[in-house]
N, C-alpha and C positions, 0 to 999 in steps of 0.2 A: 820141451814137452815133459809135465813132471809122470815117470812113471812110480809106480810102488815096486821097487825091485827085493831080488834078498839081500842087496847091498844094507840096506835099513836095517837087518836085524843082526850083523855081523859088528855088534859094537867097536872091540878094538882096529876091526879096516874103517869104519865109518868117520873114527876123529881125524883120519888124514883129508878126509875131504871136508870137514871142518876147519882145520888148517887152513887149507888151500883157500876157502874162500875168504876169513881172517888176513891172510896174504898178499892174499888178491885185493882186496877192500885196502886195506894198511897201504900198498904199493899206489894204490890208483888215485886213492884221497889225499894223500901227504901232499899230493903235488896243489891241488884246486886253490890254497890262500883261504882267508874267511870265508866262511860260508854261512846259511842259516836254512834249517829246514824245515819245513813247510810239511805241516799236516791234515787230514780232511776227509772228506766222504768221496769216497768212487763214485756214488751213485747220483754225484750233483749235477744236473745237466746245466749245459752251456745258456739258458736262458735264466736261471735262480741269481739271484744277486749276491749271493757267496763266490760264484765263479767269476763274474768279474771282479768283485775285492780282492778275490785269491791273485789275480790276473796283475791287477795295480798293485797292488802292496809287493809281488813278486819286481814288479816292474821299480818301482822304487826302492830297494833294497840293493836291486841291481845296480841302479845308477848309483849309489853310498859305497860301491864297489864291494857286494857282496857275490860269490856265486849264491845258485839256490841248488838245495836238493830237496827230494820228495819220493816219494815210493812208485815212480815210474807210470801209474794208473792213470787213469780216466777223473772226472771230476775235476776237483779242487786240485789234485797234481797235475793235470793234464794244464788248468788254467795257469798256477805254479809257474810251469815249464814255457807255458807259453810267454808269461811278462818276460821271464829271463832272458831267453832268446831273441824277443823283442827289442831288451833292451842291449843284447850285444855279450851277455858272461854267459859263464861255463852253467847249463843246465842238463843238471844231476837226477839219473833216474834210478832207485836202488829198487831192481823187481824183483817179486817173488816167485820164484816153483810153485801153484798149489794144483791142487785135482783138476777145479775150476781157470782155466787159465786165463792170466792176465796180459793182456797185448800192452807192451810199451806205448805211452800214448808220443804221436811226431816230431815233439817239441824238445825234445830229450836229448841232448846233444853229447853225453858222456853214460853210457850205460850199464852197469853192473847188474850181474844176474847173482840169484841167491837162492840156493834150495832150503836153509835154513832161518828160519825166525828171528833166534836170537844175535847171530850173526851179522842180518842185516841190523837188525835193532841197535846195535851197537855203532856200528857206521850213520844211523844217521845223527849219534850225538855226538861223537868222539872227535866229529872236525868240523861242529857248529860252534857260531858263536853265538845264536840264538835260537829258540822255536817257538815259530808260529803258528800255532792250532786253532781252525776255524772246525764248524758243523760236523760232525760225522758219528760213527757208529762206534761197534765194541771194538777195534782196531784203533781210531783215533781215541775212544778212553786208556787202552791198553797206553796209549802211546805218549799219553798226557801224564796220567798214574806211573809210567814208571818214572818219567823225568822228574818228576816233582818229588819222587823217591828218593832216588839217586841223589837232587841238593838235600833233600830236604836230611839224610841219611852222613852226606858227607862224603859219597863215594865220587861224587862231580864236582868240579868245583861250581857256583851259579854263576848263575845267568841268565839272559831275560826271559821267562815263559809267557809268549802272549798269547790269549785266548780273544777270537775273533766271535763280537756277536752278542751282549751282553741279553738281548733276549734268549738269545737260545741256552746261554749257560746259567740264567737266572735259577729257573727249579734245582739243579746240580747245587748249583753256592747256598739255597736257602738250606738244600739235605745239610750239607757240608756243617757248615754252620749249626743248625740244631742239633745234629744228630751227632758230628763228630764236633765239634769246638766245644760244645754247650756240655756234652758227655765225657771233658776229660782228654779224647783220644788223640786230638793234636793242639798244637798251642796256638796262642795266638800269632804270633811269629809265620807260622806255618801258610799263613794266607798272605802273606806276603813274598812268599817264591814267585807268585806268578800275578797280574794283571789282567783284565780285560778292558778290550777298547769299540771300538765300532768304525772308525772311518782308517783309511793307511796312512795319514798322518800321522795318526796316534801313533802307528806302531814303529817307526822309524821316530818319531821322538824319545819311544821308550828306551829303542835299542841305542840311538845316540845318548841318552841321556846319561842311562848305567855304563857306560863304556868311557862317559867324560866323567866322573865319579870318583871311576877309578883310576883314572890316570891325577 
């Protein structure tokens, strides 16, 4: 249950519990092997046809001996969680504390709690070997934007970014493209961090692909 305590405003006791979840996350993920995580809208219900992509692609990733992780939710995590499981690996939920609370969706077989943002945010790249981001809101932008930061920055090393859905991120790439390519602000280079595909094919092709590449 998140509450607003005075704990929040007592900065120097606050970074131990910042720690602690840093810790906690380091301790629990070192163990899971590759993994790849899985991004999306909470608010996809079970009958949109993202949820089942999210559902197969999870599920074939599995079988390539991937775990999966995902931000423990409803939606596109919950479907996530469920191929995982389906297919027998380790299905990863990394949940938030917020006002609004979030119920673990069933499917979730390994689950970390996290009153902190940035903290989870970290966990779900630091023991990926890929991310797959389908549909969602200012959360799954946040979560796209910062990955593609991070390579694009030098502070990750890459890795495959796939974006699920080429209708839905077409308006995004057209902005992208005029607004930032066309103006200077990134290079061309820069759209090449990440792909978009449409069937779960593709996206285990991709991740196999870059991974025989580099070996």
């Amino acid at each position: 249950m998140f509450e607003r305590d005075d704990f929040t405003t007592q900065d120097p006791w606050r970074i131990f519990r910042i720690m602690a979840e840093f810790v906690e996350g380091f301790e629990e993920l070192a163990k899971i092997g590759p993994a790849v995580t899985i991004f999306g809208s909470a608010r996809t219900k079970s009958s949109d046809k993202y949820y089942k992509l999210a559902e197969d692609i999870a599920f074939l990733l599995a079988k390539e001996g991937y775990a999966i992780i995902t931000g423990a939710g409803p939606g596109i995590m919950e479907a996530a969680n469920k191929g995982a499981k389906k297919a027998g690996v380790t299905s990863i939920g990394l949940n938030i504390q917020v006002p609004v609370a979030q119920r673990p969706n069933k499917f979730v077989t390994k689950l970390l709690d996290f009153r902190y943002f940035f903290c989870r945010k970290v966990m779900f790249l630091k023991y990926a070997k890929a991310s797959v981001i389908f549909p969602g809101g200012f959360g799954t932008m946040d979560e796209f934007f910062e990955t593609i930061t991070l390579i694009q920055t030098q502070r990750m090393e890459k890795f495959p970014v796939v974006l699920i859905g080429s209708e839905y991120w077409k308006g995004l790439m057209d902005w992208i493209k005029k607004s930032m390519l066309n103006g200077n602000r990134i290079s061309g280079d820069d759209l090449d961090i990440f792909c978009i595909v449409d069937n779960p094919g593709e996206v285990v092709d991709s991740i196999r692909d870059f991974y025989s590449k580099r070996k």
